[in-house]
C-alpha positions in Angstrom: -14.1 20.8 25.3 -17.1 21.3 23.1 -15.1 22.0 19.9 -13.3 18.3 21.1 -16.1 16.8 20.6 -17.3 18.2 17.6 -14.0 17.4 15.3 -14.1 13.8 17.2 -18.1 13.4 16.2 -16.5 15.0 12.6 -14.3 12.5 12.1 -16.7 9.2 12.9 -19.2 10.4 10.8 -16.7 10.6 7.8 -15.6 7.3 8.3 -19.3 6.0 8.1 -19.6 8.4 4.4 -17.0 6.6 2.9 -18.7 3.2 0.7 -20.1 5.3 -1.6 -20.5 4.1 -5.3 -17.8 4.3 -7.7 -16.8 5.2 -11.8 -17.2 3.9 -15.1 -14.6 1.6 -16.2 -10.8 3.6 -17.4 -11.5 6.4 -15.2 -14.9 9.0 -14.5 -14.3 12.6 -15.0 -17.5 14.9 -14.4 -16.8 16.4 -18.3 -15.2 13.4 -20.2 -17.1 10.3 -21.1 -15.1 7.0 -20.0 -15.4 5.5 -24.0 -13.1 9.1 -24.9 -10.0 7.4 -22.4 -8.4 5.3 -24.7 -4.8 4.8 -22.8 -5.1 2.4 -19.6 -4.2 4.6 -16.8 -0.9 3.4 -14.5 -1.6 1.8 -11.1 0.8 1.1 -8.4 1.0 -2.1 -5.5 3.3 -2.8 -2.5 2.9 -5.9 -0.9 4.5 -6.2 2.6 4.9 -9.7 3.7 6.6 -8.1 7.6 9.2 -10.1 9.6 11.5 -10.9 7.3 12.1 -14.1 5.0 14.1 -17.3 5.2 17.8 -14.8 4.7 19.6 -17.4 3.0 16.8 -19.2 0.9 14.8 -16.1 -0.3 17.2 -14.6 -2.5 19.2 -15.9 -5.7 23.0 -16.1 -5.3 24.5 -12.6 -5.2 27.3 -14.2 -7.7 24.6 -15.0 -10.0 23.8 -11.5 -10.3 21.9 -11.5 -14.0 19.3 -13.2 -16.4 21.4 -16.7 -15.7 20.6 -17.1 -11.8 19.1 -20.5 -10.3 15.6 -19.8 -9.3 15.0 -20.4 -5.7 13.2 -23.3 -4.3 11.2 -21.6 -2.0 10.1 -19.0 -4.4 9.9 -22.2 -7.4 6.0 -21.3 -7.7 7.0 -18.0 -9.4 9.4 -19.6 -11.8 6.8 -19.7 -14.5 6.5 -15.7 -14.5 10.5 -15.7 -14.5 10.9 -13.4 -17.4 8.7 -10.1 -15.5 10.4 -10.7 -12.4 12.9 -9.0 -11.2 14.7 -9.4 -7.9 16.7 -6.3 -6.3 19.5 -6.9 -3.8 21.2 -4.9 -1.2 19.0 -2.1 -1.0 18.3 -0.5 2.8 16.7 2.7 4.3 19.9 4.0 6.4 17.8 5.8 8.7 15.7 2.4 10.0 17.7 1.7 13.2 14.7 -0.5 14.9 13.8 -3.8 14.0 10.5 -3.7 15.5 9.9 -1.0 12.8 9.9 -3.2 9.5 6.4 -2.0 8.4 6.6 1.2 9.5 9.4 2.8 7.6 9.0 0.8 4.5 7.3 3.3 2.0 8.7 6.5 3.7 12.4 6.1 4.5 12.1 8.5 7.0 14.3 9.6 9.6 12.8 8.7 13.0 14.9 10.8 15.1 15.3 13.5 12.3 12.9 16.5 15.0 14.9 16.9 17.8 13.2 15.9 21.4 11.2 13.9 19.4 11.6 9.9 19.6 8.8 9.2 16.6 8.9 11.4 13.1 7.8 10.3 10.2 7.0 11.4 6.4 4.5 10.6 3.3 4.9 6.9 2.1 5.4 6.3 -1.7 1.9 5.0 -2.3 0.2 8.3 -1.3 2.3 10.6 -2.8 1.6 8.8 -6.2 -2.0 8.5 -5.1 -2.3 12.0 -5.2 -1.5 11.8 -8.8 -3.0 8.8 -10.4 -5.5 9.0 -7.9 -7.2 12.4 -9.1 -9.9 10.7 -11.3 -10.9 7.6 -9.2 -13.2 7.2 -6.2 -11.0 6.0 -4.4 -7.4 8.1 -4.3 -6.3 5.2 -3.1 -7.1 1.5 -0.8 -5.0 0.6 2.0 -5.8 -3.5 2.9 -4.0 -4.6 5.9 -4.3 -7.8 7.7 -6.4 -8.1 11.1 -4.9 -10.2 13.9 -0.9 -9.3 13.4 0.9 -9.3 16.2 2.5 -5.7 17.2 6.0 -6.8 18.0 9.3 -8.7 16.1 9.6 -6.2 13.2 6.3 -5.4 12.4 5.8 -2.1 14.0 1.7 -1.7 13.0 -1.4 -3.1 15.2 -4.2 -4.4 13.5 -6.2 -1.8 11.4 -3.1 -0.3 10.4 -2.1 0.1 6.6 1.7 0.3 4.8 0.7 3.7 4.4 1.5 7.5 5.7 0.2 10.8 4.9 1.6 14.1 4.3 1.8 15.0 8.2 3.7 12.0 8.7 0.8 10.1 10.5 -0.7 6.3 10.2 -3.7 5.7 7.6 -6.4 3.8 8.2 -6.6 0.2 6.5 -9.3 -2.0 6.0 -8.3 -5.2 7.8 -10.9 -7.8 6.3 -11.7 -8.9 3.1 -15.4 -8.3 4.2 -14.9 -4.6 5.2 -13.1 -4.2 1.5 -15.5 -5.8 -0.1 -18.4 -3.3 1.5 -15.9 0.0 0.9 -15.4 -0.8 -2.9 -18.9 -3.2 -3.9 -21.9 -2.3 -1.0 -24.6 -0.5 -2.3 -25.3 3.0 -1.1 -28.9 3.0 -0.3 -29.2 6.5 1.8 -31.1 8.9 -0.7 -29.3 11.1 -2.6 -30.6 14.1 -0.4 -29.7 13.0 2.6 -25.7 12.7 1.5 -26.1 15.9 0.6 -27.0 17.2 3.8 -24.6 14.8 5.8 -21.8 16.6 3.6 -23.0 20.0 3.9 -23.1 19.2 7.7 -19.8 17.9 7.6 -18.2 21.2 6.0 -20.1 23.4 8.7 -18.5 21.5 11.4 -14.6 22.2 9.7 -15.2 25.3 9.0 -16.1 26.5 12.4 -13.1 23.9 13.8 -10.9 25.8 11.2 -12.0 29.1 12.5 -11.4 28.1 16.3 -7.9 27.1 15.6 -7.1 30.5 14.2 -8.1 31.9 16.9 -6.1 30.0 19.4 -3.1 29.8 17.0 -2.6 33.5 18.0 -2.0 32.8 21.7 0.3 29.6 20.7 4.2 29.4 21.5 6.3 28.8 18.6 6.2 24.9 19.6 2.7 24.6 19.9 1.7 26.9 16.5 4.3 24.0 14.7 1.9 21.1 16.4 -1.2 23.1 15.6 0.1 23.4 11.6 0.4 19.5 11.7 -3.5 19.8 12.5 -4.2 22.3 9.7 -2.5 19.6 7.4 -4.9 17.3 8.6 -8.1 19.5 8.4 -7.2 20.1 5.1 -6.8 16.4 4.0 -10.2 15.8 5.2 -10.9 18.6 3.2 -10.1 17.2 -0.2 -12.1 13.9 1.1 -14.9 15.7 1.5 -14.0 17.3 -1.7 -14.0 14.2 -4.0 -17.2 12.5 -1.6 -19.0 15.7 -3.6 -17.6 14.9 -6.9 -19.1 11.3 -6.6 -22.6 11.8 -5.2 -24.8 10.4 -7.1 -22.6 8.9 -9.8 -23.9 4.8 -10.4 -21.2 2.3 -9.7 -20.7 -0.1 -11.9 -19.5 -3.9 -11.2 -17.1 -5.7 -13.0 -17.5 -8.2 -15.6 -17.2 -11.2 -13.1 -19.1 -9.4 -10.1 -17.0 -10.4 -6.7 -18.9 -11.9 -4.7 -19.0 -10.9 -0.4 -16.4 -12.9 1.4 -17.3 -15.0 4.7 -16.9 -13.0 8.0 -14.7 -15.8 9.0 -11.9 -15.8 6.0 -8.4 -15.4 7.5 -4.8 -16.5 7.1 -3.6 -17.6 3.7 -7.4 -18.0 2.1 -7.7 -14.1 2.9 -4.7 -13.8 0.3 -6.7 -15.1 -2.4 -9.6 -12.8 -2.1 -7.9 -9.6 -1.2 -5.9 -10.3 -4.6 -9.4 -10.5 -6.7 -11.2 -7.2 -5.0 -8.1 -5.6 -6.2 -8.6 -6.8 -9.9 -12.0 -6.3 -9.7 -11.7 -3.0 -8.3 -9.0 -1.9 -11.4 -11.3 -3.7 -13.5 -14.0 -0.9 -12.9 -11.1 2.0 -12.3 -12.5 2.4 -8.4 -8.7 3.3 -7.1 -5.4 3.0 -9.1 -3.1 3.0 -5.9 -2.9 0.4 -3.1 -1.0 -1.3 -0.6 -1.5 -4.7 1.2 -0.2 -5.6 4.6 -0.8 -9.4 4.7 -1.2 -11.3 7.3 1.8 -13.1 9.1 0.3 -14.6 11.8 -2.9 -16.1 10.8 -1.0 -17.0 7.8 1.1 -19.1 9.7 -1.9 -20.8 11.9 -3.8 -21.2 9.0 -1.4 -23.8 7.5 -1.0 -25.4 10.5 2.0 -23.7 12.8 1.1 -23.2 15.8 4.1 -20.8 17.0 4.2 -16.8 16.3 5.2 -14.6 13.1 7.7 -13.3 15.8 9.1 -16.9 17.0 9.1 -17.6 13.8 11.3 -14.7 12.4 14.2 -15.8 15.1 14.6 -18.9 13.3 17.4 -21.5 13.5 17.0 -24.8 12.0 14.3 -27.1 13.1 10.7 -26.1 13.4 11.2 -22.3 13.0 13.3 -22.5 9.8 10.6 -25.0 8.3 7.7 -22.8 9.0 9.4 -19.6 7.8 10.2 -22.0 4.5 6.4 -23.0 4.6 5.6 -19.4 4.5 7.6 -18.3 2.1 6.3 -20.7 -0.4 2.6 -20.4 0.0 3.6 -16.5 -0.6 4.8 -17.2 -4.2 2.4 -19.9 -4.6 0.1 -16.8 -4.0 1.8 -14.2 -5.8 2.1 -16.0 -9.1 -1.9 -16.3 -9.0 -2.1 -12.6 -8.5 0.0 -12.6 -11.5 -1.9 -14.4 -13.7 -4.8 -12.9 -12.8 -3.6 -9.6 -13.5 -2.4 -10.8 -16.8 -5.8 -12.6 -17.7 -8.0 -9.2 -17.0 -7.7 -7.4 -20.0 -7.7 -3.7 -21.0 -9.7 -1.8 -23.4 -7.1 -1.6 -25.7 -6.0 -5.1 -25.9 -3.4 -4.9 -22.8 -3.5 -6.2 -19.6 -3.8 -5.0 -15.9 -0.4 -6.3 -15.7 1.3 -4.7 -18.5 0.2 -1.4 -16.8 0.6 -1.7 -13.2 3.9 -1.3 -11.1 3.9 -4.3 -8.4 6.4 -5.0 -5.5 6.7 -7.2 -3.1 8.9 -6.5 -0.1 9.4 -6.1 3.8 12.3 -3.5 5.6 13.2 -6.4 7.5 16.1 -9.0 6.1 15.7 -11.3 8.9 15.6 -11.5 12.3 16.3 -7.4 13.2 18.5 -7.3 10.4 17.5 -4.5 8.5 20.4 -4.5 5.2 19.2 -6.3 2.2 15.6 -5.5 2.4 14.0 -8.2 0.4 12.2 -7.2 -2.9 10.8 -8.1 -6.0 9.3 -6.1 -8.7 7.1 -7.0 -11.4 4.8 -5.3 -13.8 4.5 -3.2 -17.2 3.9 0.0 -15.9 7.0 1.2 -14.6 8.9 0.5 -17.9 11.4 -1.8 -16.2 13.4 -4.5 -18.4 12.6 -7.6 -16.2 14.0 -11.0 -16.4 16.3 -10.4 -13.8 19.0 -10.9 -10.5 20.2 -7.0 -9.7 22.5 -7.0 -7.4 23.6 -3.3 -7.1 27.0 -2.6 -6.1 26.9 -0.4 -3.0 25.3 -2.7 -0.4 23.9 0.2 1.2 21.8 1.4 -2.0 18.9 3.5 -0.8 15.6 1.2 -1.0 14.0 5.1 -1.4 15.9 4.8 -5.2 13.6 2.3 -6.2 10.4 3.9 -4.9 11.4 7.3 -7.3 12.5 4.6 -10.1 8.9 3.6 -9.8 7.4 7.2 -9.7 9.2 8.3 -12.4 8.4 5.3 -14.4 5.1 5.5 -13.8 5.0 8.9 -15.3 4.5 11.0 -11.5 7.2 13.9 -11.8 9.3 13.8 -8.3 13.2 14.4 -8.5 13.7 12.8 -5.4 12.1 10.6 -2.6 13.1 10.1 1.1 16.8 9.7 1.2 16.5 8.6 -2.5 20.0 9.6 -4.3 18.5 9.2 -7.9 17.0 6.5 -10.0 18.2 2.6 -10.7 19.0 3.1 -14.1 19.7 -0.7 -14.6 15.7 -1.3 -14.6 15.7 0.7 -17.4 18.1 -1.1 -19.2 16.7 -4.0 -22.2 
């Protein structure tokens, strides 16, 4: 009971270490100066919008598979960014069977039932395994932003505080569900003296090192069931490790704000406003090289009150025409309308060498869910430089049940992180290659 309450006192008081102060801009490495890095380093974002879009508005004709495809209306806000868009059809994860599970598999394409006498499995998302890539030299391996007030049913799968993301043991990480507690992670000052960190680490490590050396010991008297939970532990321990690891590298290291300092958002800021600002901590936060990896769950429900429905995300998702097709429509379009700001704002902030953020970042926006529980078709779009896809386009691929995984190692490859396969991946999508 003791050694309970140790790890569980462990594990709060990491959670209160994290805002700590972050790199020079392009990247801090404790031996090479930040005006040495002359190549903008890659970054990576999924956005996941969660139950589903308007099925038969969202998409462009599948007959209109190409560059010569009729923009659609709901989406017309993006038209303007035509040419670095491209839309990907009939891609799935065959193993999503639930479609109150949209979020959940998303990033992983994991097998739920693939343990047997297990009803729940599931496996690293895309975004952390390249965070632990292009996250080596940054604060911040990576940021997780998900929306607070979601509801937990209809295709969602998460409860508030939740991210997109999964780690290497196959369990839920942590998000920060306001733009108030992103703004404090990424911009707050840390005003405990230097000294004192030190010690708070140094306490830290003592307590996992005598929770590491009480598991060994019980690990001997374990059946083979129980040793396989207990290694799922270890896998844990030892990501805190590597937290505590890179808190270390940082101590002490001044963080620097960017250009146009962000300023603290209101504690009340929900629903489509809360959009806005998650989009510019981001920029602001590539600006100054803080993380190179995140993921947004946005808000589905607030988003909806706060322009003016006053049903659920989950009503909403069972539309048929009248009042649940028109909100569903109505959030739809403030979507683009807010991802062709993010857009331009990525392709205003400029990099050292001329580029932009955009020409240098891999971006998709996307839910598991087609509609309803349907779970074929998973709508997504792509945009970005950094990836090296031709853009401009409709892709309709030709086997309706294309793995959505294909994509996430399209991205990974493209973005330069060396994995031969992903998930139930079955290669790459060479057509986003393709000029």
């Amino acid at each position: 009971m003791k050694n309970h309450f140790n790890r569980r006192a462990f594990l709060r008081s990491s959670s209160a270490t994290i805002a700590l102060p972050f790199l020079e801009s392009f990247g801090f490495r404790k031996y090479v100066k930040a005006a040495e890095i002359t190549t903008p380093p890659k970054r990576m974002i999924w956005m996941g919008m969660g139950f589903g879009v308007t099925a038969d508005k969202w998409f462009p004709r599948q007959e209109e598979a190409g560059t010569a495809y009729e923009f659609p209306d709901i989406l017309k806000p993006l038209e303007r960014h035509r040419g670095d868009l491209t839309f990907i059809q009939n891609l799935m994860h065959r193993h999503s069977q639930d479609g109150h599970s949209g979020s959940t598999f998303w990033l992983t394409g994991a097998n739920r039932y693939a343990i047997p006498g297990q009803s729940f499995h599931n496996t690293i998302s895309v975004d952390q395994l390249a965070a632990e890539t292009l996250g080596k030299d940054t604060r911040f391996t990576s940021i997780q932003l998900c929306a607070k007030g979601n509801s937990n049913s209809g295709g969602d799968g998460h409860g508030p505080g939740l991210s997109l993301a999964w780690n290497r043991s196959g369990k839920p990480v942590s998000g920060l569900e306001t733009p108030v507690a992103a703004y404090h992670r990424l911009f707050s000052d840390e005003n405990t003296p230097l000294e004192e960190r030190q010690a708070r680490l140094l306490e830290q490590r003592s307590v996992l090192d005598t929770v590491m050396s009480d598991a060994r010991s019980v690990k001997r008297k374990l059946s083979k069931t129980d040793n396989e939970k207990i290694e799922e532990y270890f896998q844990s321990v030892r990501e805190i490790e590597v937290r505590l690891s890179k808190e270390e590298q940082w101590l002490g290291v001044e963080k620097k704000h960017p250009q146009n300092p962000v300023n603290e958002p209101g504690e009340s800021l929900l629903g489509y406003d809360e959009l806005f600002v998650m989009a510019d901590l981001m920029v602001a936060a590539m600006q100054v090289d803080a993380s190179r990896v995140f993921t947004y769950r946005m808000p589905v429900d607030t988003l909806i009150s706060s322009l003016g429905a006053t049903m659920s995300a989950h009503t909403m998702s069972h539309f048929s025409e009248g009042e649940r097709r028109d909100v569903s429509e109505m959030r739809d379009l403030h979507i683009a309308k807010f991802v062709a700001s993010f857009i331009d704002k990525l392709k205003a902030s400029k990099e050292q060498d001329g580029s932009s953020l955009y020409d240098n970042l891999s971006m998709t926006l996307g839910t598991n869910l087609f509609s309803v529980h349907t779970l074929r078709n998973c709508p997504t779009l792509v945009t970005g430089g950094g990836a090296g896809f031709s853009h401009g386009r409709n892709l309709v691929m030709s086997d309706p049940k294309t793995p959505l995984c294909n994509l996430w190692l399209s991205q990974l490859q493209g973005s330069g992180i060396k994995e031969d396969s992903f998930g139930d991946s079955t290669g790459v999508i060479d057509e986003l290659f393709l000029g």
